[in-house]
KESE-650055 format. One record per residue: x, y, z of N, C-alpha, C in turn. Coordinates in nm, 2 decimals, decimal comma. Each point is the difference from the previous one (the first is absolute). Example, Ala and Ser with C-alpha at 12.3 -4.5 7.8 and 13.67 -1.06 7.14 Angstrom:
2
1,32  -0,57  0,78  -0,09  0,12  0,00  0,09  0,12  0,00
-0,04  0,11  -0,07  0,09  0,11  0,00  -0,08  0,11  0,08
END
This chain:
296
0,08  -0,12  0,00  -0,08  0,12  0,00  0,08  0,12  0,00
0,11  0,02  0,09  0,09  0,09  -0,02  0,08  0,03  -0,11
0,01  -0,15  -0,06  0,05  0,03  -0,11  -0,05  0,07  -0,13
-0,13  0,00  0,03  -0,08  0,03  -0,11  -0,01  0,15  0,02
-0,05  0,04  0,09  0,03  0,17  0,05  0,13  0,11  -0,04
0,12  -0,13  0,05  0,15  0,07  -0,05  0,00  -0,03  -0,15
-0,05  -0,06  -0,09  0,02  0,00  -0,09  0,02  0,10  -0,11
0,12  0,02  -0,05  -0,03  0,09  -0,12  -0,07  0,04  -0,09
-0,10  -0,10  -0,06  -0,10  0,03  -0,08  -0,11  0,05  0,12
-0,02  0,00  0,10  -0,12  0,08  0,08  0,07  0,12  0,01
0,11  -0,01  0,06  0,10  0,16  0,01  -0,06  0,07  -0,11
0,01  -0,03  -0,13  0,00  0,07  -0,13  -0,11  0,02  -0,01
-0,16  -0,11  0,02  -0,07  0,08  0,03  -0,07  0,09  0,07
0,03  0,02  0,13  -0,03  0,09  0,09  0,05  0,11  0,01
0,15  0,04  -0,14  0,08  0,11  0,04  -0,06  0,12  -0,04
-0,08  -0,04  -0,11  -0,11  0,15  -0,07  -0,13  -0,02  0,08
-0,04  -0,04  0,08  -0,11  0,07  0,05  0,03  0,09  0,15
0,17  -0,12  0,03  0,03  0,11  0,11  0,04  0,14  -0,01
0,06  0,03  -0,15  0,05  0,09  -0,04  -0,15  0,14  0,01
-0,07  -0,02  -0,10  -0,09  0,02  -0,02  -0,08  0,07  0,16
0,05  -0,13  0,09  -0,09  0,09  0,11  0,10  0,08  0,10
0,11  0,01  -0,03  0,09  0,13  0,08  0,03  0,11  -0,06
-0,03  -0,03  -0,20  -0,01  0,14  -0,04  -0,10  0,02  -0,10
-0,08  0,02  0,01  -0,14  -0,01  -0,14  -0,01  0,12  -0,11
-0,01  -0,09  -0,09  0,02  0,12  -0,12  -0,05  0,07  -0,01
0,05  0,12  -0,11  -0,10  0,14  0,04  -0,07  -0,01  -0,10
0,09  -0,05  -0,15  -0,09  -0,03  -0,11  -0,06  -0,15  -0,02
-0,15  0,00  -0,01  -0,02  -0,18  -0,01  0,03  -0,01  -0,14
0,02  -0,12  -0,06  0,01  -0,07  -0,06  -0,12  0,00  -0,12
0,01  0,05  -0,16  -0,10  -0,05  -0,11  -0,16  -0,10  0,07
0,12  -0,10  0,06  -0,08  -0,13  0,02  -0,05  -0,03  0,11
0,01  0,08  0,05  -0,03  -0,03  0,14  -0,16  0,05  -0,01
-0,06  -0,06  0,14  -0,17  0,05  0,01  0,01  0,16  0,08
-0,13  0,05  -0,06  -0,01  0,15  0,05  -0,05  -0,03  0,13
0,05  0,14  0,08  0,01  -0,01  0,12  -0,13  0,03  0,07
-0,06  -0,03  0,13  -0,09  0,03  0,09  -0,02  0,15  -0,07
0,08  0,09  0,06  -0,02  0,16  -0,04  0,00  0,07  -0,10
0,01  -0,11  -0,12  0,02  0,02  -0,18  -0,15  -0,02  0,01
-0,06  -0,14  0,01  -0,15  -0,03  0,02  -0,11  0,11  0,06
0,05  0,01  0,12  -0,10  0,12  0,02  -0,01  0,14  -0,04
0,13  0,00  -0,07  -0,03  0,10  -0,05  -0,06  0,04  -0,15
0,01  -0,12  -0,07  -0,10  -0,08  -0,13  -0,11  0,02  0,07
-0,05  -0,06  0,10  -0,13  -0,02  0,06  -0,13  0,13  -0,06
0,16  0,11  0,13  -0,09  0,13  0,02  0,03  0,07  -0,19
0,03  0,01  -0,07  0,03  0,06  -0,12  -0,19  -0,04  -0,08
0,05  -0,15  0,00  -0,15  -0,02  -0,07  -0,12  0,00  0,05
0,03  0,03  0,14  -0,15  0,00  0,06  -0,02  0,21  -0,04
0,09  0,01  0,02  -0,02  0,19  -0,02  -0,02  0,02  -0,11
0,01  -0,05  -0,13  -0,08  0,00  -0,13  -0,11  -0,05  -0,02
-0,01  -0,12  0,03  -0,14  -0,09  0,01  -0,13  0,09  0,06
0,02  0,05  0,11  -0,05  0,09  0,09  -0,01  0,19  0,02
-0,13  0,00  -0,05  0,00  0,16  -0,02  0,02  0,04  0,15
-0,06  -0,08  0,06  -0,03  0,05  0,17  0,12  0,00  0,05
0,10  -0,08  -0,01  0,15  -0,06  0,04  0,03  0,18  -0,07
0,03  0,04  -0,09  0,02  0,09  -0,03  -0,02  0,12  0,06
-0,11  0,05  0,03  -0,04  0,11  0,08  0,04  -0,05  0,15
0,00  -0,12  0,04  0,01  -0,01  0,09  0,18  0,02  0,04
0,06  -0,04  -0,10  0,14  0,04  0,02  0,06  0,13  -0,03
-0,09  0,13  -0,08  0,01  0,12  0,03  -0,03  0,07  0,06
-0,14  -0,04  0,07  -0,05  0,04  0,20  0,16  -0,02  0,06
0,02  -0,09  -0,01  0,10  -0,05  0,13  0,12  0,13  -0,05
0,07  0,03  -0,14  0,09  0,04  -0,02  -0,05  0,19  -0,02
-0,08  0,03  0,07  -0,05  0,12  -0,06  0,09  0,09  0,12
0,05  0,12  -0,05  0,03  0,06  0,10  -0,06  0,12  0,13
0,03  -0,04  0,04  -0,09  0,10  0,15  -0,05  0,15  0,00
-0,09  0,05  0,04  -0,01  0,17  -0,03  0,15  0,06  0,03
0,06  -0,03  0,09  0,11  0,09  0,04  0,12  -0,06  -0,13
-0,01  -0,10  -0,04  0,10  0,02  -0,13  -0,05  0,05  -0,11
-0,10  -0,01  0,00  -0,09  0,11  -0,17  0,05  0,11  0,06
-0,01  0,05  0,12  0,04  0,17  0,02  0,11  0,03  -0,05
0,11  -0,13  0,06  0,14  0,07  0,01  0,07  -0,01  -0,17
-0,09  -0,09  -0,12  0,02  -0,05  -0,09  0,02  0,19  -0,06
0,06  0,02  -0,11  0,04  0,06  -0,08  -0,14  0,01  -0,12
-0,07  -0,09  -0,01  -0,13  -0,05  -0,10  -0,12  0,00  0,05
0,02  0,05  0,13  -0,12  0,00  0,10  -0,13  0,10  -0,12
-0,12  -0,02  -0,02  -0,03  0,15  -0,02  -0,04  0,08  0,10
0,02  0,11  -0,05  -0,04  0,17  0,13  -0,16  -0,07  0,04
0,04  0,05  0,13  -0,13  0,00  0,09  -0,06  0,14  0,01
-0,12  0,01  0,05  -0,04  0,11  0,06  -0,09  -0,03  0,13
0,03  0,05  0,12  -0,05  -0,05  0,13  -0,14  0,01  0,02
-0,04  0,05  -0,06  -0,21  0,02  0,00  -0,03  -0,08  -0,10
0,06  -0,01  -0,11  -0,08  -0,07  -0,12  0,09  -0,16  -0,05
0,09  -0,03  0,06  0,06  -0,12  -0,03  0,07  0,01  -0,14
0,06  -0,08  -0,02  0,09  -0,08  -0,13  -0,01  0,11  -0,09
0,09  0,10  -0,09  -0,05  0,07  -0,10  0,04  -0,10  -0,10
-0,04  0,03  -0,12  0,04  -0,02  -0,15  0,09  0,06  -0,05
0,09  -0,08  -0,08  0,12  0,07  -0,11  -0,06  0,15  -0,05
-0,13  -0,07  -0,06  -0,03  0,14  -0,11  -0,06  0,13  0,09
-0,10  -0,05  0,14  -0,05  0,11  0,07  0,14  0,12  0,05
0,14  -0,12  0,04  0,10  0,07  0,07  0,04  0,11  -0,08
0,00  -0,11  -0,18  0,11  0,10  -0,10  -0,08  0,18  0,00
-0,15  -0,04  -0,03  -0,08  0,12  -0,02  -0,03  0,10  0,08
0,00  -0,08  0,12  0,02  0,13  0,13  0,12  0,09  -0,01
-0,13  0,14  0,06  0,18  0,07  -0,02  -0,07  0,13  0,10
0,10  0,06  0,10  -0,08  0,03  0,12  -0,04  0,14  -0,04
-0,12  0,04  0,05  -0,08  0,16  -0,06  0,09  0,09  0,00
-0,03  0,05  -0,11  0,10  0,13  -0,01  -0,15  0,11  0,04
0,09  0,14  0,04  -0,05  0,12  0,03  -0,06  0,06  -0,13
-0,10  0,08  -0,02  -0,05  0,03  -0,10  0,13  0,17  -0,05
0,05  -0,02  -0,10  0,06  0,13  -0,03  -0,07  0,15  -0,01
0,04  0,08  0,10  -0,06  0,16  0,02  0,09  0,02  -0,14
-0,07  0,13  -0,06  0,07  0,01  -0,10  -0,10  0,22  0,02
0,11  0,10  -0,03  -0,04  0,13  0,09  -0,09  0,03  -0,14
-0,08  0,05  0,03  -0,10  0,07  -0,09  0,06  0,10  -0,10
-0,02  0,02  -0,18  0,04  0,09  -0,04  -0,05  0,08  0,00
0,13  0,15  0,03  -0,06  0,14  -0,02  -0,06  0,01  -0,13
-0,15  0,12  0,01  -0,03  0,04  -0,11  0,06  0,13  -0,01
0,06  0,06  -0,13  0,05  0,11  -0,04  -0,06  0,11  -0,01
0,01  0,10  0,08  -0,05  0,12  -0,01  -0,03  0,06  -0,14
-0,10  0,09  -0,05  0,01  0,06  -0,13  0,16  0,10  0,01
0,07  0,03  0,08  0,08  0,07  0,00  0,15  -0,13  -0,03
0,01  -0,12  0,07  0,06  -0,07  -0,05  0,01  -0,04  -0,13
-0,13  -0,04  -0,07  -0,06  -0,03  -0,14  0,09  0,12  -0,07
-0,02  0,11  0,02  0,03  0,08  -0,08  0,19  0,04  0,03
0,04  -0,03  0,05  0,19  0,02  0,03  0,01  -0,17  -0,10
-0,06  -0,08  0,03  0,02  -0,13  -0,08  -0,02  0,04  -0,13
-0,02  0,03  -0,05  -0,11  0,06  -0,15  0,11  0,07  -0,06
0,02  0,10  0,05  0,16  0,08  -0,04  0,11  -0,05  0,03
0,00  -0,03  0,04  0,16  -0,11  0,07  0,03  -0,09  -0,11
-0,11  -0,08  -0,04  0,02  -0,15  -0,10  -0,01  0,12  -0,16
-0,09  0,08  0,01  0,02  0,07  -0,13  0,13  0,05  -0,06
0,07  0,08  0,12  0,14  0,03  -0,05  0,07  -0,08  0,00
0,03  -0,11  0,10  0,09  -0,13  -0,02  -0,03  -0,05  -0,16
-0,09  0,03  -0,03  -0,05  -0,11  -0,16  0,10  0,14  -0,12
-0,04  0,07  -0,02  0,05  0,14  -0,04  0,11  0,01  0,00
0,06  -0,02  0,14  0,18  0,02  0,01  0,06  -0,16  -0,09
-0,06  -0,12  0,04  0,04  -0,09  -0,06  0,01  -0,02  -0,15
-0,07  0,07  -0,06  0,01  0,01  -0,14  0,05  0,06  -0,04
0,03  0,18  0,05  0,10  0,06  0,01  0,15  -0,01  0,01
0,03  -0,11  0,10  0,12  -0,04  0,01  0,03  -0,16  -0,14
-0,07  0,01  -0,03  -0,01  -0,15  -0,13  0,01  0,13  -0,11
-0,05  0,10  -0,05  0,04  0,06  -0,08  0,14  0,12  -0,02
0,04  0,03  0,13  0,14  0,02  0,03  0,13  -0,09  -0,06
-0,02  -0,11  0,05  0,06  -0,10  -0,02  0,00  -0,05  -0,16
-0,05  -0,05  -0,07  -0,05  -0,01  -0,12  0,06  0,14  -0,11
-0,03  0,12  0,07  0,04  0,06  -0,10  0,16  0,07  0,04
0,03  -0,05  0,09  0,19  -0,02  0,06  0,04  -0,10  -0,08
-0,02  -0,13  0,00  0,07  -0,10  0,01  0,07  -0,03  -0,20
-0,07  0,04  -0,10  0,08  -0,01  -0,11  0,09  0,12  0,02
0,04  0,13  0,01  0,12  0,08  0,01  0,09  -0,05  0,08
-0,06  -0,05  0,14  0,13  -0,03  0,05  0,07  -0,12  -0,01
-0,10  -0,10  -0,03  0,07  -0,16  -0,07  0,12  -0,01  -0,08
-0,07  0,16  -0,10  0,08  -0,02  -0,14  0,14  0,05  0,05
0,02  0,10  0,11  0,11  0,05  0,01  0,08  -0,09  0,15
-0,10  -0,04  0,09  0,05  -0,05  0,11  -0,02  -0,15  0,01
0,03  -0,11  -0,10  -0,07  -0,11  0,00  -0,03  -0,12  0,10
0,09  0,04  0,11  0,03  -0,09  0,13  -0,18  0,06  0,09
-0,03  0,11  -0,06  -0,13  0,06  0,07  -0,11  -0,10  -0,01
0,00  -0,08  -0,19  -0,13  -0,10  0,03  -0,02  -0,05  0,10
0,05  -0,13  0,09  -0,07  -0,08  0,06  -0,04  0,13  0,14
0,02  0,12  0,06  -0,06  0,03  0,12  -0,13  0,10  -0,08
-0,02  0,05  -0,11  -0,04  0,08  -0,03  -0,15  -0,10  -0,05
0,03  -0,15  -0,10  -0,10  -0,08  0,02  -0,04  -0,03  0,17
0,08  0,00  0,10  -0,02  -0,05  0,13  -0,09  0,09  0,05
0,00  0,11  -0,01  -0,05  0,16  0,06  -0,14  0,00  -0,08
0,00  -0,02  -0,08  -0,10  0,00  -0,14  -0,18  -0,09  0,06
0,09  -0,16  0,01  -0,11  -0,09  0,02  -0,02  -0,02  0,13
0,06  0,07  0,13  -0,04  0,06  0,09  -0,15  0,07  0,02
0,05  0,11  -0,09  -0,12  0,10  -0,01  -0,12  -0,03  -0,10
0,02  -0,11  -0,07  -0,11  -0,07  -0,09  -0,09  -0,07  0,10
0,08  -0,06  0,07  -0,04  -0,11  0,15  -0,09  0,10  0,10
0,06  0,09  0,04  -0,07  0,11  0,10  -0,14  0,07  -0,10
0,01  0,05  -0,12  -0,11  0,01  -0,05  -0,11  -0,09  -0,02
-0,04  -0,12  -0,06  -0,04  -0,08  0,00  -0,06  -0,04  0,12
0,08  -0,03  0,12  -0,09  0,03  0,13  -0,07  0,09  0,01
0,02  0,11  -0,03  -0,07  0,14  0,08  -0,13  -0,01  -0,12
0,05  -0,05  -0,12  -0,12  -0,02  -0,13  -0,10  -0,08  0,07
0,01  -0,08  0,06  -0,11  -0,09  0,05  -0,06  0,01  0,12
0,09  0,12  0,09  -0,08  -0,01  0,12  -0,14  0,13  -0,02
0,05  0,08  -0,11  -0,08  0,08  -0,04  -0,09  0,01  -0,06
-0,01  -0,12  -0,06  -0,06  -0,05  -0,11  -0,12  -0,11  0,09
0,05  -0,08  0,09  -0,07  -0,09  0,12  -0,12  0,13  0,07
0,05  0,08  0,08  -0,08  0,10  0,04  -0,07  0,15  -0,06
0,05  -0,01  -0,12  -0,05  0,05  -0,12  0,01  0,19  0,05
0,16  -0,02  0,01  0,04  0,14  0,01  0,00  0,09  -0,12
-0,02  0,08  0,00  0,02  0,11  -0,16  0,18  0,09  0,04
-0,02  -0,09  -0,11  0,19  0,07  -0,04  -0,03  0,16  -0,04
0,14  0,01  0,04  0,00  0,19  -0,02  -0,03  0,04  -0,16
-0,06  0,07  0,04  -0,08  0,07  -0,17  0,16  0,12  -0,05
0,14  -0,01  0,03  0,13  0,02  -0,06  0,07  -0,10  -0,03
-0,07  -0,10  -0,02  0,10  -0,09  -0,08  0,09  -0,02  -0,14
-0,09  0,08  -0,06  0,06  0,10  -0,17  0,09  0,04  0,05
-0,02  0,16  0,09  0,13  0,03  0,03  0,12  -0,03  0,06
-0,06  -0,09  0,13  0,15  -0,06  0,04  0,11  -0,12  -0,06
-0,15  -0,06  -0,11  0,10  -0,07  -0,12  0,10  0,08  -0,08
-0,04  0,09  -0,03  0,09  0,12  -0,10  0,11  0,03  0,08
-0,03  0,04  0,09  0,14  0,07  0,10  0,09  -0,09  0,03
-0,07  -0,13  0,06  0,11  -0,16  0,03  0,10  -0,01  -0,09
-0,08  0,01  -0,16  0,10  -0,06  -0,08  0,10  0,10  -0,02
-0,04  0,15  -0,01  0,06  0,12  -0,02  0,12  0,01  0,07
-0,05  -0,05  0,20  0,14  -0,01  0,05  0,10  -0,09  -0,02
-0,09  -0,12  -0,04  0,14  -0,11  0,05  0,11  0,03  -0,14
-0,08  0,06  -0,15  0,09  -0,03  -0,08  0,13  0,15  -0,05
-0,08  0,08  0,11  0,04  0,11  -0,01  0,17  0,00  0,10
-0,04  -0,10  0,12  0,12  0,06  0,09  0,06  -0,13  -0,05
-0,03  -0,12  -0,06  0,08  -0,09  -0,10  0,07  0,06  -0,07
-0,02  0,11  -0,11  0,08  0,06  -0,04  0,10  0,09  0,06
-0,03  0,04  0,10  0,14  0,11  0,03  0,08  -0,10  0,10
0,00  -0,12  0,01  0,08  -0,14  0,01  -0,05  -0,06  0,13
0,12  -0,13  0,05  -0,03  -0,10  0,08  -0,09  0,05  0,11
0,12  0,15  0,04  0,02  0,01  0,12  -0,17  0,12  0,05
-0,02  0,04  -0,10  -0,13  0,04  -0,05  -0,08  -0,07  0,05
-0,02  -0,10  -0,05  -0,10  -0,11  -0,01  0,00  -0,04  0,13
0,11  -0,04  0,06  0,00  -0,09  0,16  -0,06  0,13  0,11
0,02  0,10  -0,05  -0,02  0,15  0,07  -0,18  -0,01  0,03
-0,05  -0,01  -0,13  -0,15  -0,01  -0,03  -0,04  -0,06  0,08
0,05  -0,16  -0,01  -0,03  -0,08  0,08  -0,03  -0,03  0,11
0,13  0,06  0,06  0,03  0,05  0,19  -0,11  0,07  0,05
-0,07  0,14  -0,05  -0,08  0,04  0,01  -0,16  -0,02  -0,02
0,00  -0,08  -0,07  -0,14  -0,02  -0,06  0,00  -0,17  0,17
0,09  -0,02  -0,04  -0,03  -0,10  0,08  0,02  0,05  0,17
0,02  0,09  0,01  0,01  0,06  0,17  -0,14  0,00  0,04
-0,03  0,10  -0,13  -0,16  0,02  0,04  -0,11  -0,12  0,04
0,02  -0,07  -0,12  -0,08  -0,14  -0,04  0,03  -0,07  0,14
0,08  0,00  0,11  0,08  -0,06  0,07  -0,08  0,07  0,19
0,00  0,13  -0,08  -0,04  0,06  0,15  -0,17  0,01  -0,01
-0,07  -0,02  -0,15  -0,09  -0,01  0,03  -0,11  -0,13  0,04
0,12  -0,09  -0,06  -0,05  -0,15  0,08  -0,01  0,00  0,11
0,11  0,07  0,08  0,04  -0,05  0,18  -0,12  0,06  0,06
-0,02  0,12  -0,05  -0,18  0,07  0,05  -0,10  -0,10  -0,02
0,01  -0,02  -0,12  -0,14  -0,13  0,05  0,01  -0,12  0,05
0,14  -0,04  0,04  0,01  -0,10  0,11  -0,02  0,05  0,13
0,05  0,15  0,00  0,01  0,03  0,18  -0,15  0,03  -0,02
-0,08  0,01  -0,05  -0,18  0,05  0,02  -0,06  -0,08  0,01
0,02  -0,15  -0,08  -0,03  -0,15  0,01  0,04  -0,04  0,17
0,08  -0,02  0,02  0,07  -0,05  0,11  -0,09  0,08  0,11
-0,02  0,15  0,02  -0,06  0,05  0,08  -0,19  -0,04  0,03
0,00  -0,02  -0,09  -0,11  -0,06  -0,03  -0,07  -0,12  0,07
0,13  -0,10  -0,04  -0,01  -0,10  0,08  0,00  -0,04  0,13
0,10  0,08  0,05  0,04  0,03  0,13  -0,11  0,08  0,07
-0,13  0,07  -0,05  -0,07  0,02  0,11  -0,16  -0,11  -0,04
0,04  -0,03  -0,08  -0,12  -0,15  -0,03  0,04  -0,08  0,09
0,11  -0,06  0,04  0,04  -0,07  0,09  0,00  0,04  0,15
-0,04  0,14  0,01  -0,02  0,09  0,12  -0,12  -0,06  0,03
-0,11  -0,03  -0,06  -0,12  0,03  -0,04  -0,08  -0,13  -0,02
0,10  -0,15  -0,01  -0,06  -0,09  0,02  0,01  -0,05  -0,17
0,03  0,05  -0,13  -0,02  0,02  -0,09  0,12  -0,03  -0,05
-0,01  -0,06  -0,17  0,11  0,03  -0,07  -0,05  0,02  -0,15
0,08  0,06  -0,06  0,02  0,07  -0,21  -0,06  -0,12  -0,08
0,03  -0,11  0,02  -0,09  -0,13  -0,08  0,12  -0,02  -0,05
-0,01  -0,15  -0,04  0,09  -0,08  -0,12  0,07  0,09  -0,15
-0,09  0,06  -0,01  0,04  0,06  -0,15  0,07  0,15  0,05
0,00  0,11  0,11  0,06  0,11  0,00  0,12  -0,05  0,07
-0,01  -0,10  0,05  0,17  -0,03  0,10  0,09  -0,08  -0,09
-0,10  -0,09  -0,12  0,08  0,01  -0,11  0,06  0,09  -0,11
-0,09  0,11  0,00  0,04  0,13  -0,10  0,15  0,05  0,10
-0,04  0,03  0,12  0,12  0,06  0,06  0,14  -0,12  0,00
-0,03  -0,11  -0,03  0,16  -0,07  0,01  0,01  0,00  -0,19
-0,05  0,04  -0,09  -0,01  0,04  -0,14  0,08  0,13  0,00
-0,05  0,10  0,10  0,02  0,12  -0,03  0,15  0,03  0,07
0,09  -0,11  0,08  0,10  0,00  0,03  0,10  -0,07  -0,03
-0,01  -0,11  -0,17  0,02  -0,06  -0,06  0,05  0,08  -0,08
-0,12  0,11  -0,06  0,05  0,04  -0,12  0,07  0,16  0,01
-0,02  0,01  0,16  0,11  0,15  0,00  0,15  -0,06  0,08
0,04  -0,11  -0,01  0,11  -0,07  0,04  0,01  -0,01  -0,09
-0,03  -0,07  -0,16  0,04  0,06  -0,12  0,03  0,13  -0,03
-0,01  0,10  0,01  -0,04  0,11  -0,12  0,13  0,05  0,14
0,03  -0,02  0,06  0,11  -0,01  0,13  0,14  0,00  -0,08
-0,03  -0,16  -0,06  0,12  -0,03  0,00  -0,01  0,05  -0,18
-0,05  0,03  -0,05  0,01  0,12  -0,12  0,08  0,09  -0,01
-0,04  0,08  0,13  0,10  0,14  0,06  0,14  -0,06  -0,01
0,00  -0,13  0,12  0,17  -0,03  0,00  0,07  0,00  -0,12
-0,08  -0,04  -0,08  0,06  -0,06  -0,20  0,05  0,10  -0,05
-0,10  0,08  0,02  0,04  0,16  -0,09  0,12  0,13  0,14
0,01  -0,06  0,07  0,12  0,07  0,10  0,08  -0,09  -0,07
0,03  -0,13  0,01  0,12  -0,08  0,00  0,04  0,02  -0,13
-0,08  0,04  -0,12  0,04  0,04  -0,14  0,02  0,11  0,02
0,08  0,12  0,09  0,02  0,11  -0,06  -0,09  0,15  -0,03
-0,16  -0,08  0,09  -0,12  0,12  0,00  0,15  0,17  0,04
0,00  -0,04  0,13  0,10  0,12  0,04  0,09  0,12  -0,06
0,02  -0,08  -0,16  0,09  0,08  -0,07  -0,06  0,04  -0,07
-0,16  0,05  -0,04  -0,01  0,06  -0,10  0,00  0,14  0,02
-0,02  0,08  -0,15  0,03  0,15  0,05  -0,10  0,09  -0,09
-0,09  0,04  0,08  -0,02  0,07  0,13  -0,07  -0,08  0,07
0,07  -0,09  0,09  -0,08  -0,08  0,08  -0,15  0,05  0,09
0,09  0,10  0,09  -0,11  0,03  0,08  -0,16  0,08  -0,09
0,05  0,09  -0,07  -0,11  0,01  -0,10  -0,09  -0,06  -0,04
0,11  -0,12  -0,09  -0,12  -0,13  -0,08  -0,07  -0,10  0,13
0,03  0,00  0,10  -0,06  -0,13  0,08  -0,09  0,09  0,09
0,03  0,13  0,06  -0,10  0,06  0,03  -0,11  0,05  -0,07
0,00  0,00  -0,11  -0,11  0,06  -0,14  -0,07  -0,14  0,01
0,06  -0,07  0,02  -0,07  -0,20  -0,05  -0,09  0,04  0,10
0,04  -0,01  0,14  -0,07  -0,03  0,09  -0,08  0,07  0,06
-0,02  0,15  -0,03  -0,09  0,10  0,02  -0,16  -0,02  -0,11
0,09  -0,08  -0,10  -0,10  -0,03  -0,11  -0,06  -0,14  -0,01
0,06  -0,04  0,11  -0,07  -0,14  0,05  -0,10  0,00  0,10
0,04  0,15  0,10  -0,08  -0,01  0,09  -0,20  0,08  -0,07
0,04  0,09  -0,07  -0,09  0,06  -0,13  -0,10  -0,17  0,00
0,08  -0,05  -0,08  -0,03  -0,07  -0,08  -0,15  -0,12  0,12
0,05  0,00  0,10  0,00  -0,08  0,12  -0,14  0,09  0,03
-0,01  0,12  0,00  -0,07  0,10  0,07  -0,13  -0,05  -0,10
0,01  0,03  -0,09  -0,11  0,01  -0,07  -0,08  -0,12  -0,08
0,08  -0,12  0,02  -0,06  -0,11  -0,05  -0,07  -0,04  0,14
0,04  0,02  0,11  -0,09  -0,03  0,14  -0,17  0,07  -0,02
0,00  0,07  -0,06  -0,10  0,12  -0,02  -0,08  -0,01  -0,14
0,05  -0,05  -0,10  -0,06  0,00  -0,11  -0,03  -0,10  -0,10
END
């Protein structure tokens, strides 16, 4: 009997299952049978398909708690009186706005009406005036000063631009242009091609002057605009959309007719001869000119 125990062939068989039970494999074997915990878990796989109820019933179980819906990132917005919001109610809410005060516009005195009336009349007048200046300057001096085209086109379609506005605002509230338009067309052309001829410095001279005036009579109707405003706003009131836009128009285009003056200084206005004569004659005859287109 002993013998049979000590025997080598039992040795040999008993050495793999001793093996086997001091160290067990981690991978089974192709061939080997599936295990207790392979089985059950086949079990539960097809019973959770098989089974709608298995199904919900394994989503109850795996559902997460109120307090992890809160802390979730996917949670949706709550609201504490009305529960759960909606994606779309949250997107379209949007919290009350205040209704916009917006100040009542002033209505314009017949005495206002009428400084506006003359004001935009001579602005339209001088504008065309200064387009026919220019126009009847710019072939003498081209032909002899040719570096003059590009500021003299610059100066030019300026004052095309400035008329053309004042054409429409006049035209919108149906102002009557000055009944001396014949004449001041005659004279415009008269001066620009007249001090063109007795040369550059002539011409930039004209210029200086005609544009001083044109220059100080803008800033008047901004400082009367502006005063205007300033006691509408005393008053709970403001000019409306369309005068507070005429007034940043009307400081647009005498920032132009501004930097006109510098053009005709930086060309040499200075040197002509009889300076003081010809630019005070301009502008004595601008103020004329200013006087009576307000008026007629």
């Amino acid at each position: 009997m002993s013998a049979r125990i000590l025997s080598p062939q039992t040795l040999a068989r008993s050495h793999a299952p001793l093996l086997d039970f001091l160290a067990p494999r981690t991978i089974p074997s192709r061939t080997s049978p599936p295990s207790r915990q392979r089985q059950q878990l086949r079990r539960r796989r097809h019973h959770s398909t098989a089974s709608p109820v298995g199904r919900e019933a394994s989503t109850q179980n795996h559902a997460p708690t109120p307090a992890q819906a809160a802390a979730s990132s996917l949670a949706p917005p709550t609201n504490a009186a009305t529960g759960p919001v909606s994606n779309a109610s949250a997107s379209t809410t949007s919290p009350p706005t205040s209704p916009r005060t917006t100040a009542p516009v002033h209505q314009l005195t017949p005495t206002q009406r009428a400084f506006l009336s003359s004001a935009l009349r001579v602005n339209q007048t001088g504008e065309l005036a200064a387009i026919l200046i220019y126009a009847a300057q710019s072939p003498l001096l081209v032909r002899k000063h040719p570096h003059l085209r590009p500021l003299m086109k610059h100066m030019y379609d300026q004052e095309a631009g400035h008329y053309a506005f004042f054409n429409r605002v006049i035209s919108k509230h149906r102002i009557r242009p000055t009944a001396m338009t014949p004449v001041w067309t005659a004279a415009a052309s008269l001066l620009g091609w007249s001090t063109a001829f007795l040369g550059r410095e002539a011409a930039m001279a004209c210029t200086e002057a005609v544009e001083t005036e044109i220059g100080t009579h803008y800033n008047e109707q901004v400082r009367v605009l502006l005063d205007w405003s300033a006691k509408c706003s005393e008053r709970g009131e403001s000019l409306g959309p369309e005068l507070e836009s005429l007034v940043a128009e009307l400081r647009r285009i005498r920032d132009e007719e501004l930097e006109h003056l510098d053009h005709a200084v930086e060309n040499d206005a200075k040197e002509a001869r009889p300076y003081e004569f010809l630019t005070e004659g301009i502008r004595a005859g601008c103020r004329g000119a200013i006087w009576v287109s307000e008026r007629v």
